[in-house]
SEDRENFI-918462 format. One record per residue: x, y, z negated of N, C-alpha, C, O in turn; residue in three letters. Coordinates in steps of 0.1 Angstrom, whole numbers, plus 5000, padded with zeros to 4 digits. Layout:
XYZXYZXYZXYZALA...
***
This chain:
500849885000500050005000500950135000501750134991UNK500850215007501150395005500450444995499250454995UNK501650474985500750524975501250664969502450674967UNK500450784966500850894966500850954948499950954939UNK502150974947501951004934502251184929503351244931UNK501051254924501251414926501751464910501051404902UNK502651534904502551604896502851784895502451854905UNK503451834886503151974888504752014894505451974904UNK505052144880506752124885507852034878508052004867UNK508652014889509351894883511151954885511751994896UNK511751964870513152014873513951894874515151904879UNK513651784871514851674871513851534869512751534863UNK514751394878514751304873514351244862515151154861UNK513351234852513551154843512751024840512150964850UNK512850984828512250844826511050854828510650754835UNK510050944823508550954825508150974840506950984842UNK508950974850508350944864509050854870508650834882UNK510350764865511050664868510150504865510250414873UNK509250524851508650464844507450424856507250304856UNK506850474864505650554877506550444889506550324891UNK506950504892507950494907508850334909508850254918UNK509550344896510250184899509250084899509250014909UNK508250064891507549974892506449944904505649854905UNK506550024910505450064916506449974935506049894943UNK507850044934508250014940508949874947509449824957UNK508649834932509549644930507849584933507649464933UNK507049644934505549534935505549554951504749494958UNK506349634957506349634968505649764978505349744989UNK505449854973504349984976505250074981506350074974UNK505050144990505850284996505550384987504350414989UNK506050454978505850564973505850724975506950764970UNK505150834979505550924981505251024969504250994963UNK505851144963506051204950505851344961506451404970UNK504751344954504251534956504451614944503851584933UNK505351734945505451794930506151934938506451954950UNK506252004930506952144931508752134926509252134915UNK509152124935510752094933511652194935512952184936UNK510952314935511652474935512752484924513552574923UNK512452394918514052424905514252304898514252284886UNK514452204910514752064903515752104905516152194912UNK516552014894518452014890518451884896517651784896UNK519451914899520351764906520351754924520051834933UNK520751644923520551534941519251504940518851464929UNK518351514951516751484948516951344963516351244966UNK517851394968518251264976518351124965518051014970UNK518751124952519351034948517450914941517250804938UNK516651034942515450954938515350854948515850854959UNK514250744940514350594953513050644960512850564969UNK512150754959511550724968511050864981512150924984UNK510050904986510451004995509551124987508551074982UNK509651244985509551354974509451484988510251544996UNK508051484987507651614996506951754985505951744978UNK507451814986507551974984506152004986505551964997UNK505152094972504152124973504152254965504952264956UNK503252354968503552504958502652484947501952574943UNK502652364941502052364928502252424917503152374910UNK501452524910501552584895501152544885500352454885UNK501652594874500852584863499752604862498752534860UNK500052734864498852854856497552804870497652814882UNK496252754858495352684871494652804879493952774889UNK494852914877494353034883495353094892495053204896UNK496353054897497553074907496753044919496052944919UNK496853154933496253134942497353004951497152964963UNK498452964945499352884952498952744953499252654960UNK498152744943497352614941496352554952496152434955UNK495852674957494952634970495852604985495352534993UNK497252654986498152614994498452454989498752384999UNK498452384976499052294972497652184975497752064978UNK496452254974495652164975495552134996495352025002UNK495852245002495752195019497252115024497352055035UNK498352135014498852035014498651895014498851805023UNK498351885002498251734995497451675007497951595014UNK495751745008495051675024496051665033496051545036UNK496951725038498351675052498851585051499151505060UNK499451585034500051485032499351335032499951245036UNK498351315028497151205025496551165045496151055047UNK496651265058495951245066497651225069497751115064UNK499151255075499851285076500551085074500950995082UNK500451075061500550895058499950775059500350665061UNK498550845056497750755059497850695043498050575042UNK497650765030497650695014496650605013495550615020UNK496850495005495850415005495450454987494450394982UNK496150524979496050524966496550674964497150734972UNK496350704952496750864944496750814928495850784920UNK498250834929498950834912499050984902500051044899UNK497451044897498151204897498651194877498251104870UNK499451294873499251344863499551484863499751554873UNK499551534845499551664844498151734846497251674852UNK498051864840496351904843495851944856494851904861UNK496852034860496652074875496551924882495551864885UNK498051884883497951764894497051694896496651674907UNK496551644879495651564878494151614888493551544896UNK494051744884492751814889492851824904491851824911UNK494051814907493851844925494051694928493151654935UNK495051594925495151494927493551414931493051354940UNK493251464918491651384921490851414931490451324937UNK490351554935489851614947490151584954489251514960UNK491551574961491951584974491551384978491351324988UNK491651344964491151164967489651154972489351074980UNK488951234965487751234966487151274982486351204990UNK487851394983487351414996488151355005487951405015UNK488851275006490151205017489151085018489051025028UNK488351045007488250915003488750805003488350695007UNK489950844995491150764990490750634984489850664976UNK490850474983490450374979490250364967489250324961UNK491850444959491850434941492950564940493850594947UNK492150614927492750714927492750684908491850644901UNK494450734902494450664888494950834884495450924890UNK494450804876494950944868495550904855495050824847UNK496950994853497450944834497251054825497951154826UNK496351054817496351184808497451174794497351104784UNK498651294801499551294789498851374779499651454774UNK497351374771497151434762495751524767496051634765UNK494551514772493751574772493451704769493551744757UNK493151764776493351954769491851984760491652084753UNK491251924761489951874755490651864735491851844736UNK490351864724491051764710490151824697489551924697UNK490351744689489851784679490351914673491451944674UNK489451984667489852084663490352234672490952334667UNK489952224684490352344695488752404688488052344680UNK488452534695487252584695486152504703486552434712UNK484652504699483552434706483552504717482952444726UNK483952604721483752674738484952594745484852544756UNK486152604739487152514746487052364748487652304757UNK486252314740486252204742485052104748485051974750UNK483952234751483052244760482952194774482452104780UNK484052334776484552394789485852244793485452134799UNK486552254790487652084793487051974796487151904807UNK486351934783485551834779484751814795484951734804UNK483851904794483051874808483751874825483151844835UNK484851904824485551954834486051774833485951724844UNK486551684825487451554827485851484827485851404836UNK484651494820483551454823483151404841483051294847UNK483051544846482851564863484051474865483751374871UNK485151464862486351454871486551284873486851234884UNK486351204860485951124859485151014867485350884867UNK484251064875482950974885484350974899484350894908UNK485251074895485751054909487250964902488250994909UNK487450914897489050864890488250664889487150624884UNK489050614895488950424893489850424878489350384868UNK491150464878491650444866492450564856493150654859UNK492050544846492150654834493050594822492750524813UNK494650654827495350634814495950694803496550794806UNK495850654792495950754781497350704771498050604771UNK497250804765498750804754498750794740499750764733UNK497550824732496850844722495850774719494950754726UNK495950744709494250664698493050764703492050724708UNK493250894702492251024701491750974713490650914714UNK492851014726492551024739491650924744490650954750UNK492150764741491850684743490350654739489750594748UNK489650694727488450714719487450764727486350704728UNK487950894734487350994744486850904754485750884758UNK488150854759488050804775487250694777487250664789UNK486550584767486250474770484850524769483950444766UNK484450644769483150744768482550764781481350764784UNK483750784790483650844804483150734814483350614814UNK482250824821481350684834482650704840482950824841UNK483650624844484550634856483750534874482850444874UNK484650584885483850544895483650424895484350374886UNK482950344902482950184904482950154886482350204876UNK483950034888483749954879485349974871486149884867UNK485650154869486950194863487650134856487350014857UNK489050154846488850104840490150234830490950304835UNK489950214818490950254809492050204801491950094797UNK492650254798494250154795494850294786494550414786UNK495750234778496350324766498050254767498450144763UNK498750344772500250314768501550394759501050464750UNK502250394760503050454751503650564752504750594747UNK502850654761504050774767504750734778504750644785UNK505250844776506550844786507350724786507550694798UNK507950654778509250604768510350694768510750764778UNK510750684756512450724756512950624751512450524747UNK514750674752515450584751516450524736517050604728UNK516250414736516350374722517650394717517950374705UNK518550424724520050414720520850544730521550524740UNK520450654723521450804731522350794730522950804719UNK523150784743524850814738525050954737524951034746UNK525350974722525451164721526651214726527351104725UNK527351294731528151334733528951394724530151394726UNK528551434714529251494698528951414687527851364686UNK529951394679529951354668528551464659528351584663UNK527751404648527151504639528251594636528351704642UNK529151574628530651644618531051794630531351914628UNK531051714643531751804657530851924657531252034657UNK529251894657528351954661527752084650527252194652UNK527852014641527852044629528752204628528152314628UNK530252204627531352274627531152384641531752494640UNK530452354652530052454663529152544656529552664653UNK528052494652526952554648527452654635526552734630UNK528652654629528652694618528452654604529052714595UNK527452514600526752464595527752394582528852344585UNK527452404568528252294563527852184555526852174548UNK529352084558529351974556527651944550526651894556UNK527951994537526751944529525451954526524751904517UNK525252074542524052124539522652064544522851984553UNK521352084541520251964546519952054559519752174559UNK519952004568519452074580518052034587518051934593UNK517152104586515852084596515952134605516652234607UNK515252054617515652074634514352074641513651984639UNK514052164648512652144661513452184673514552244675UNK512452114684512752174696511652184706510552124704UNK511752264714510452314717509852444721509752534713UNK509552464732509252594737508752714725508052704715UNK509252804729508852904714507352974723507353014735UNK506352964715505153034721503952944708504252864699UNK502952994711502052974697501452884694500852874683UNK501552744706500852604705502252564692502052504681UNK503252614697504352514687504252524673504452434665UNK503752674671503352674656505152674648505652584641UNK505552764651506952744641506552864631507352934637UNK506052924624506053004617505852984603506453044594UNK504652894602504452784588505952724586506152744574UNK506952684590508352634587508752764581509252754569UNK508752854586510152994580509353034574509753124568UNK507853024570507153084557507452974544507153024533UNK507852864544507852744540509152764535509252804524UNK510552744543511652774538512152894531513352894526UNK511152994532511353134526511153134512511553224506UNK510453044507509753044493510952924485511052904473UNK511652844495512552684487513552804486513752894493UNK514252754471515452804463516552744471517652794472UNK516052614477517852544479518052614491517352624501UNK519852664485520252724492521652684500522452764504UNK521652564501522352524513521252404525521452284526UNK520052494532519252454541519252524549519452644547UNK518952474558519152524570518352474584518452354587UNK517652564592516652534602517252574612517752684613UNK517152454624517652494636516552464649516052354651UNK516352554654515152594664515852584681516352674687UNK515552444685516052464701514752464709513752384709UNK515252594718514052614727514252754729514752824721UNK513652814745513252924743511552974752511052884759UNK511153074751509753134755509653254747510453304740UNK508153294751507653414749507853434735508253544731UNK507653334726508153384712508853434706508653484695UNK510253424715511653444708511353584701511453584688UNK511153704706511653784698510153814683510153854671UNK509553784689508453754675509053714663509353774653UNK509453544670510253464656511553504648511953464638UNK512053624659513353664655513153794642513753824632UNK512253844648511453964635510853874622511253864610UNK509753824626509353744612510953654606511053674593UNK512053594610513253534604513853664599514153674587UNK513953744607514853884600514153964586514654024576UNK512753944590512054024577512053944564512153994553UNK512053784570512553724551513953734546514353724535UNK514753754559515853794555516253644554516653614543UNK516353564563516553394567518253404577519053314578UNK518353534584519153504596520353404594520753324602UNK520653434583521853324579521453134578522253054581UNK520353094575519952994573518452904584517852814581UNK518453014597517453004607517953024619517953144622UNK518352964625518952984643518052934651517852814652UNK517553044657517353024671518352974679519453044679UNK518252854688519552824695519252814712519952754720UNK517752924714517952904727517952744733517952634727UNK517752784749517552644760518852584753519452654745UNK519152484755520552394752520352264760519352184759UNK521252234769521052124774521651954767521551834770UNK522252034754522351904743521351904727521651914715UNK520251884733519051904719518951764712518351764700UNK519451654717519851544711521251544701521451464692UNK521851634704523051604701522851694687523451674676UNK522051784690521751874679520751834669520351914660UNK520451724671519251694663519951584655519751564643UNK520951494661521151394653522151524646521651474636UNK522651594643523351654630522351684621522651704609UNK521251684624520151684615519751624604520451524603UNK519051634595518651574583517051504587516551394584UNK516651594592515151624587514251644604514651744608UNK513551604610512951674623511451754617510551704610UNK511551854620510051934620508951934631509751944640UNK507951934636507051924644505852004640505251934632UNK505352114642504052124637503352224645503152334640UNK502852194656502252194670500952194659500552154648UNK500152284674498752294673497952174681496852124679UNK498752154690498252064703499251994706500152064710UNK499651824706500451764715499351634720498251594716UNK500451584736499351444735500351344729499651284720UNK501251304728502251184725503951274724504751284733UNK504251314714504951434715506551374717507051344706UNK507251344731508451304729509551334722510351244718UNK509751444719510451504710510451434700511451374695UNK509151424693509251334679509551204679509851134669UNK509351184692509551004696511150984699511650874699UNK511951094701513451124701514451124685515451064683UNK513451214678514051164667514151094659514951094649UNK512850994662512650884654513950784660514650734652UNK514150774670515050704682516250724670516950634664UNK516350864669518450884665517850844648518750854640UNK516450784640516750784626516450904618516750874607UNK515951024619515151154611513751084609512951034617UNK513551104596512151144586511751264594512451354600UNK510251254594509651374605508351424596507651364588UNK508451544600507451624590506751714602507251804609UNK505451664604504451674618503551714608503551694596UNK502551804619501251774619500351724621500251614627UNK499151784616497951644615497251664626496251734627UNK497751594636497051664651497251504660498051414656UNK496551484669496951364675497951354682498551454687UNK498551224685499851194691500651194678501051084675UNK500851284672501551284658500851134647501351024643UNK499551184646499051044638499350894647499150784643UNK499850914657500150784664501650744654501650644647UNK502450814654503750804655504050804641504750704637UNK503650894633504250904620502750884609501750954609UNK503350734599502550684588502750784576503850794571UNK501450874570502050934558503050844548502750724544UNK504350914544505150864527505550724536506250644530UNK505250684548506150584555507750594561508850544558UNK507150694572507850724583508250914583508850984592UNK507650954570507251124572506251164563505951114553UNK505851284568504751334562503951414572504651504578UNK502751394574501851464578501351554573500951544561UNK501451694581500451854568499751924580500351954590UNK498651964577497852044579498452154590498852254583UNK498552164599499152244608499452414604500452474608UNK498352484594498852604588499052584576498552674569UNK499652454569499352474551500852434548501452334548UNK501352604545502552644543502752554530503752484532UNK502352544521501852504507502552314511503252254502UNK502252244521502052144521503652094530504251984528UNK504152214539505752184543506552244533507752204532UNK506152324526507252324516507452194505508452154499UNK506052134503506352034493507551934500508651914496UNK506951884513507651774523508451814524509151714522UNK509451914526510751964531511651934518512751874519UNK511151964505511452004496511651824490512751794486UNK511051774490510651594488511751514494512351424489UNK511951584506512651484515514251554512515151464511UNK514551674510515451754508516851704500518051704503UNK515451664486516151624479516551494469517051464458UNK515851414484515951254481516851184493516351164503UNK518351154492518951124503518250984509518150944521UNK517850934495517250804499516550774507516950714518UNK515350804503513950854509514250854522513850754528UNK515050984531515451014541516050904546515550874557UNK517150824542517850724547516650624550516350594561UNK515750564538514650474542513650534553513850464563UNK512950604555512150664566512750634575512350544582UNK513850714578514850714591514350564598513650544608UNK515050454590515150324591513350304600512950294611UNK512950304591510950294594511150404606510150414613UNK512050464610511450534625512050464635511150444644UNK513550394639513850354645513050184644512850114654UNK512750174636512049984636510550044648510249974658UNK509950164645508450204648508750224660507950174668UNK510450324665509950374681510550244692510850274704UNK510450124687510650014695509850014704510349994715UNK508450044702507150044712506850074719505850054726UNK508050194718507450314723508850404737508850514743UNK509950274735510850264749510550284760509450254763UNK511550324769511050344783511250214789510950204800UNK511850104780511649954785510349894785509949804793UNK509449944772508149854770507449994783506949964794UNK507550074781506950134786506250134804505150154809UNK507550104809507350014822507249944824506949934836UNK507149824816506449694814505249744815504649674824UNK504249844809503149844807502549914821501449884825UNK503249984825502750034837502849944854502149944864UNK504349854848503949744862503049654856502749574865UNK502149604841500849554840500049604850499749544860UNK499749754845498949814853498549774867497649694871UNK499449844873499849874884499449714892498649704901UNK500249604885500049414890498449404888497849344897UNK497749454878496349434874495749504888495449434898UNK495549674888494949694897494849714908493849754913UNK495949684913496549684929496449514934497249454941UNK495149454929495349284927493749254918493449164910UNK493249344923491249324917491349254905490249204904UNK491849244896491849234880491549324872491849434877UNK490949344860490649454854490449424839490449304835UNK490249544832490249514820490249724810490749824815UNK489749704801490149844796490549824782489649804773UNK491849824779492849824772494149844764494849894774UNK494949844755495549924752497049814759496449714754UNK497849774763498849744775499949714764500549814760UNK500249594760501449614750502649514759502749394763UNK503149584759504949584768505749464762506749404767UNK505349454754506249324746505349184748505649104739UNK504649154756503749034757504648974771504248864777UNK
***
């Protein structure tokens, strides 16, 4: 089968569309990858399969979207697709149209996290909610990343006789070769030996929610801690005023894009997370990988990943009250931390870009082969 797989913009290579593409490729299917490749890094020659250029945006109100959408139709009349692999919200949203009206045989959509969730406003979740409703009658398969998502989705009429499936994300990878020692990385940063370090990473803007942390460490006495913030966006100079006004700059670094956020994380103690919105948040599935206790919020994708007083602690996405306890708990129990850690690496087994593709060539062997089923896909079977 020619099978067309759409996402939005894509700067590089990675496991979360290698996860898509190899398996798809070893069952024997021609693959073509529609995405916006305006600022991929690297050789795009070096991908295995053929990668056609579309002016796909984010922002769903970009009039470039409507060029992306008379694309995709060229591309689909152009090949002759017998299938459409979309994700992402946009992609997903054009991916599915352009199936619908091509009348594409199967058209699968992966939802990395539904923009629809508990706890958004009732107009927001109205407005979403009804929009994956409609979209739905036109989608044969619906895959999800989350318990939440998953809940939702087995709700939806999908076309024919659909079906839904729950896998593990993206995967990442279970064993990073870091490039720096902790001690190396540690001594760049300024940082010392002995101090507890909390780490996020993460676009700075208001879904991330970093501000409950530096109101949190503003009020703890111990004073060899220390928070390190990789990432940049619209936030930066916000965060940089609220850090300056408690008078943190010494013990709060913004560290900016970094192209080694792993490396910076395992010098870590501690990972922080406390997002308004994730669907399956790799980041936290990263540091469970290198061994950090994680202090998330109570938001989905997070409740997948981290067991309260197991693996972390779960708080309240604004209850400053409740990261200071956890920070403060974990701070000053090396133990504690050493056992958690342990409970993160045994947990993010499941959650590899090895089971992970296993679960997707299930898929992919299931529906490309009139079998069916709506289920959660476990990679280790």
């Amino acid at each position: 089968m020619k099978i067309l797989m759409v996402t939005n913009q894509v700067k590089r290579y990675n496991s979360g569309c290698a996860v898509v593409i190899e398996p798809l490729l070893e069952l024997g299917h021609e693959v073509f990858w529609a995405a916006n490749f305006g600022q991929f890094v690297g050789d795009i020659r070096e991908v295995s399969c053929e990668c056609c250029h579309i002016d796909i945006q984010r922002n769903p109100l970009h009039w470039k979207n409507l060029r992306a959408y008379r694309q995709l139709l060229q591309l689909i009349k152009q090949h002759q697709i017998d299938a459409i692999y979309c994700s992402t919200p946009i992609g997903g949203l054009l991916g599915r149209i352009v199936g619908w009206r091509m009348g594409v045989k199967k058209v699968i959509y992966a939802a990395h996290g539904f923009t629809f969730y508990h706890g958004a406003p009732w107009w927001w979740n109205f407005i979403f909610k009804s929009e994956e409703l409609a979209l739905a009658r036109v989608t044969d398969v619906l895959i999800t990343i989350n318990d939440e998502d998953m809940e939702a989705a087995q709700k939806f009429k999908l076309r024919g006789k659909g079906h839904v499936y729950q896998i593990g994300g993206a995967g990442v990878e279970e064993h990073y070769p870091c490039q720096k020692e902790p001690e190396q990385m540690r001594k760049e940063l300024g940082i010392p030996k002995d101090a507890i370090v909390l780490v996020s990473a993460g676009a700075l803007n208001k879904r991330k929610n970093y501000a409950p942390i530096i109101e949190a460490i503003s009020v703890l006495e111990q004073q060899k801690l220390f928070y390190l913030i990789c990432g940049e966006g619209p936030y930066y100079k916000r965060l940089k005023r609220k850090i300056s006004k408690k008078g943190l700059q010494g013990k709060i670094r913004l560290l900016g894009y970094r192209t080694d956020v792993l490396d910076v994380m395992r010098c870590a103690d501690i990972f922080v997370l406390s997002s308004f919105r994730e669907g399956l948040p790799r980041v936290t599935m990263e540091a469970m990988a290198l061994g950090l206790p994680c202090i998330v919020s109570d938001i989905r994708g997070n409740r997948d990943l981290i067991t309260q007083g197991e693996n972390g602690y779960i708080c309240e996405a604004d209850n400053i009250r409740q990261y200071e306890e956890a920070i403060c708990r974990l701070a000053e129990d090396g133990c504690l931390r050493e056992k958690m850690g342990r409970s993160n690496v045994g947990k993010l087994r499941t959650y590899t870009t090895k089971v992970v593709r296993q679960q997707m060539y299930g898929i992919f062997s299931t529906e490309f082969s009139g079998e069916s089923g709506d289920k959660s896909i476990d990679g280790n079977e």
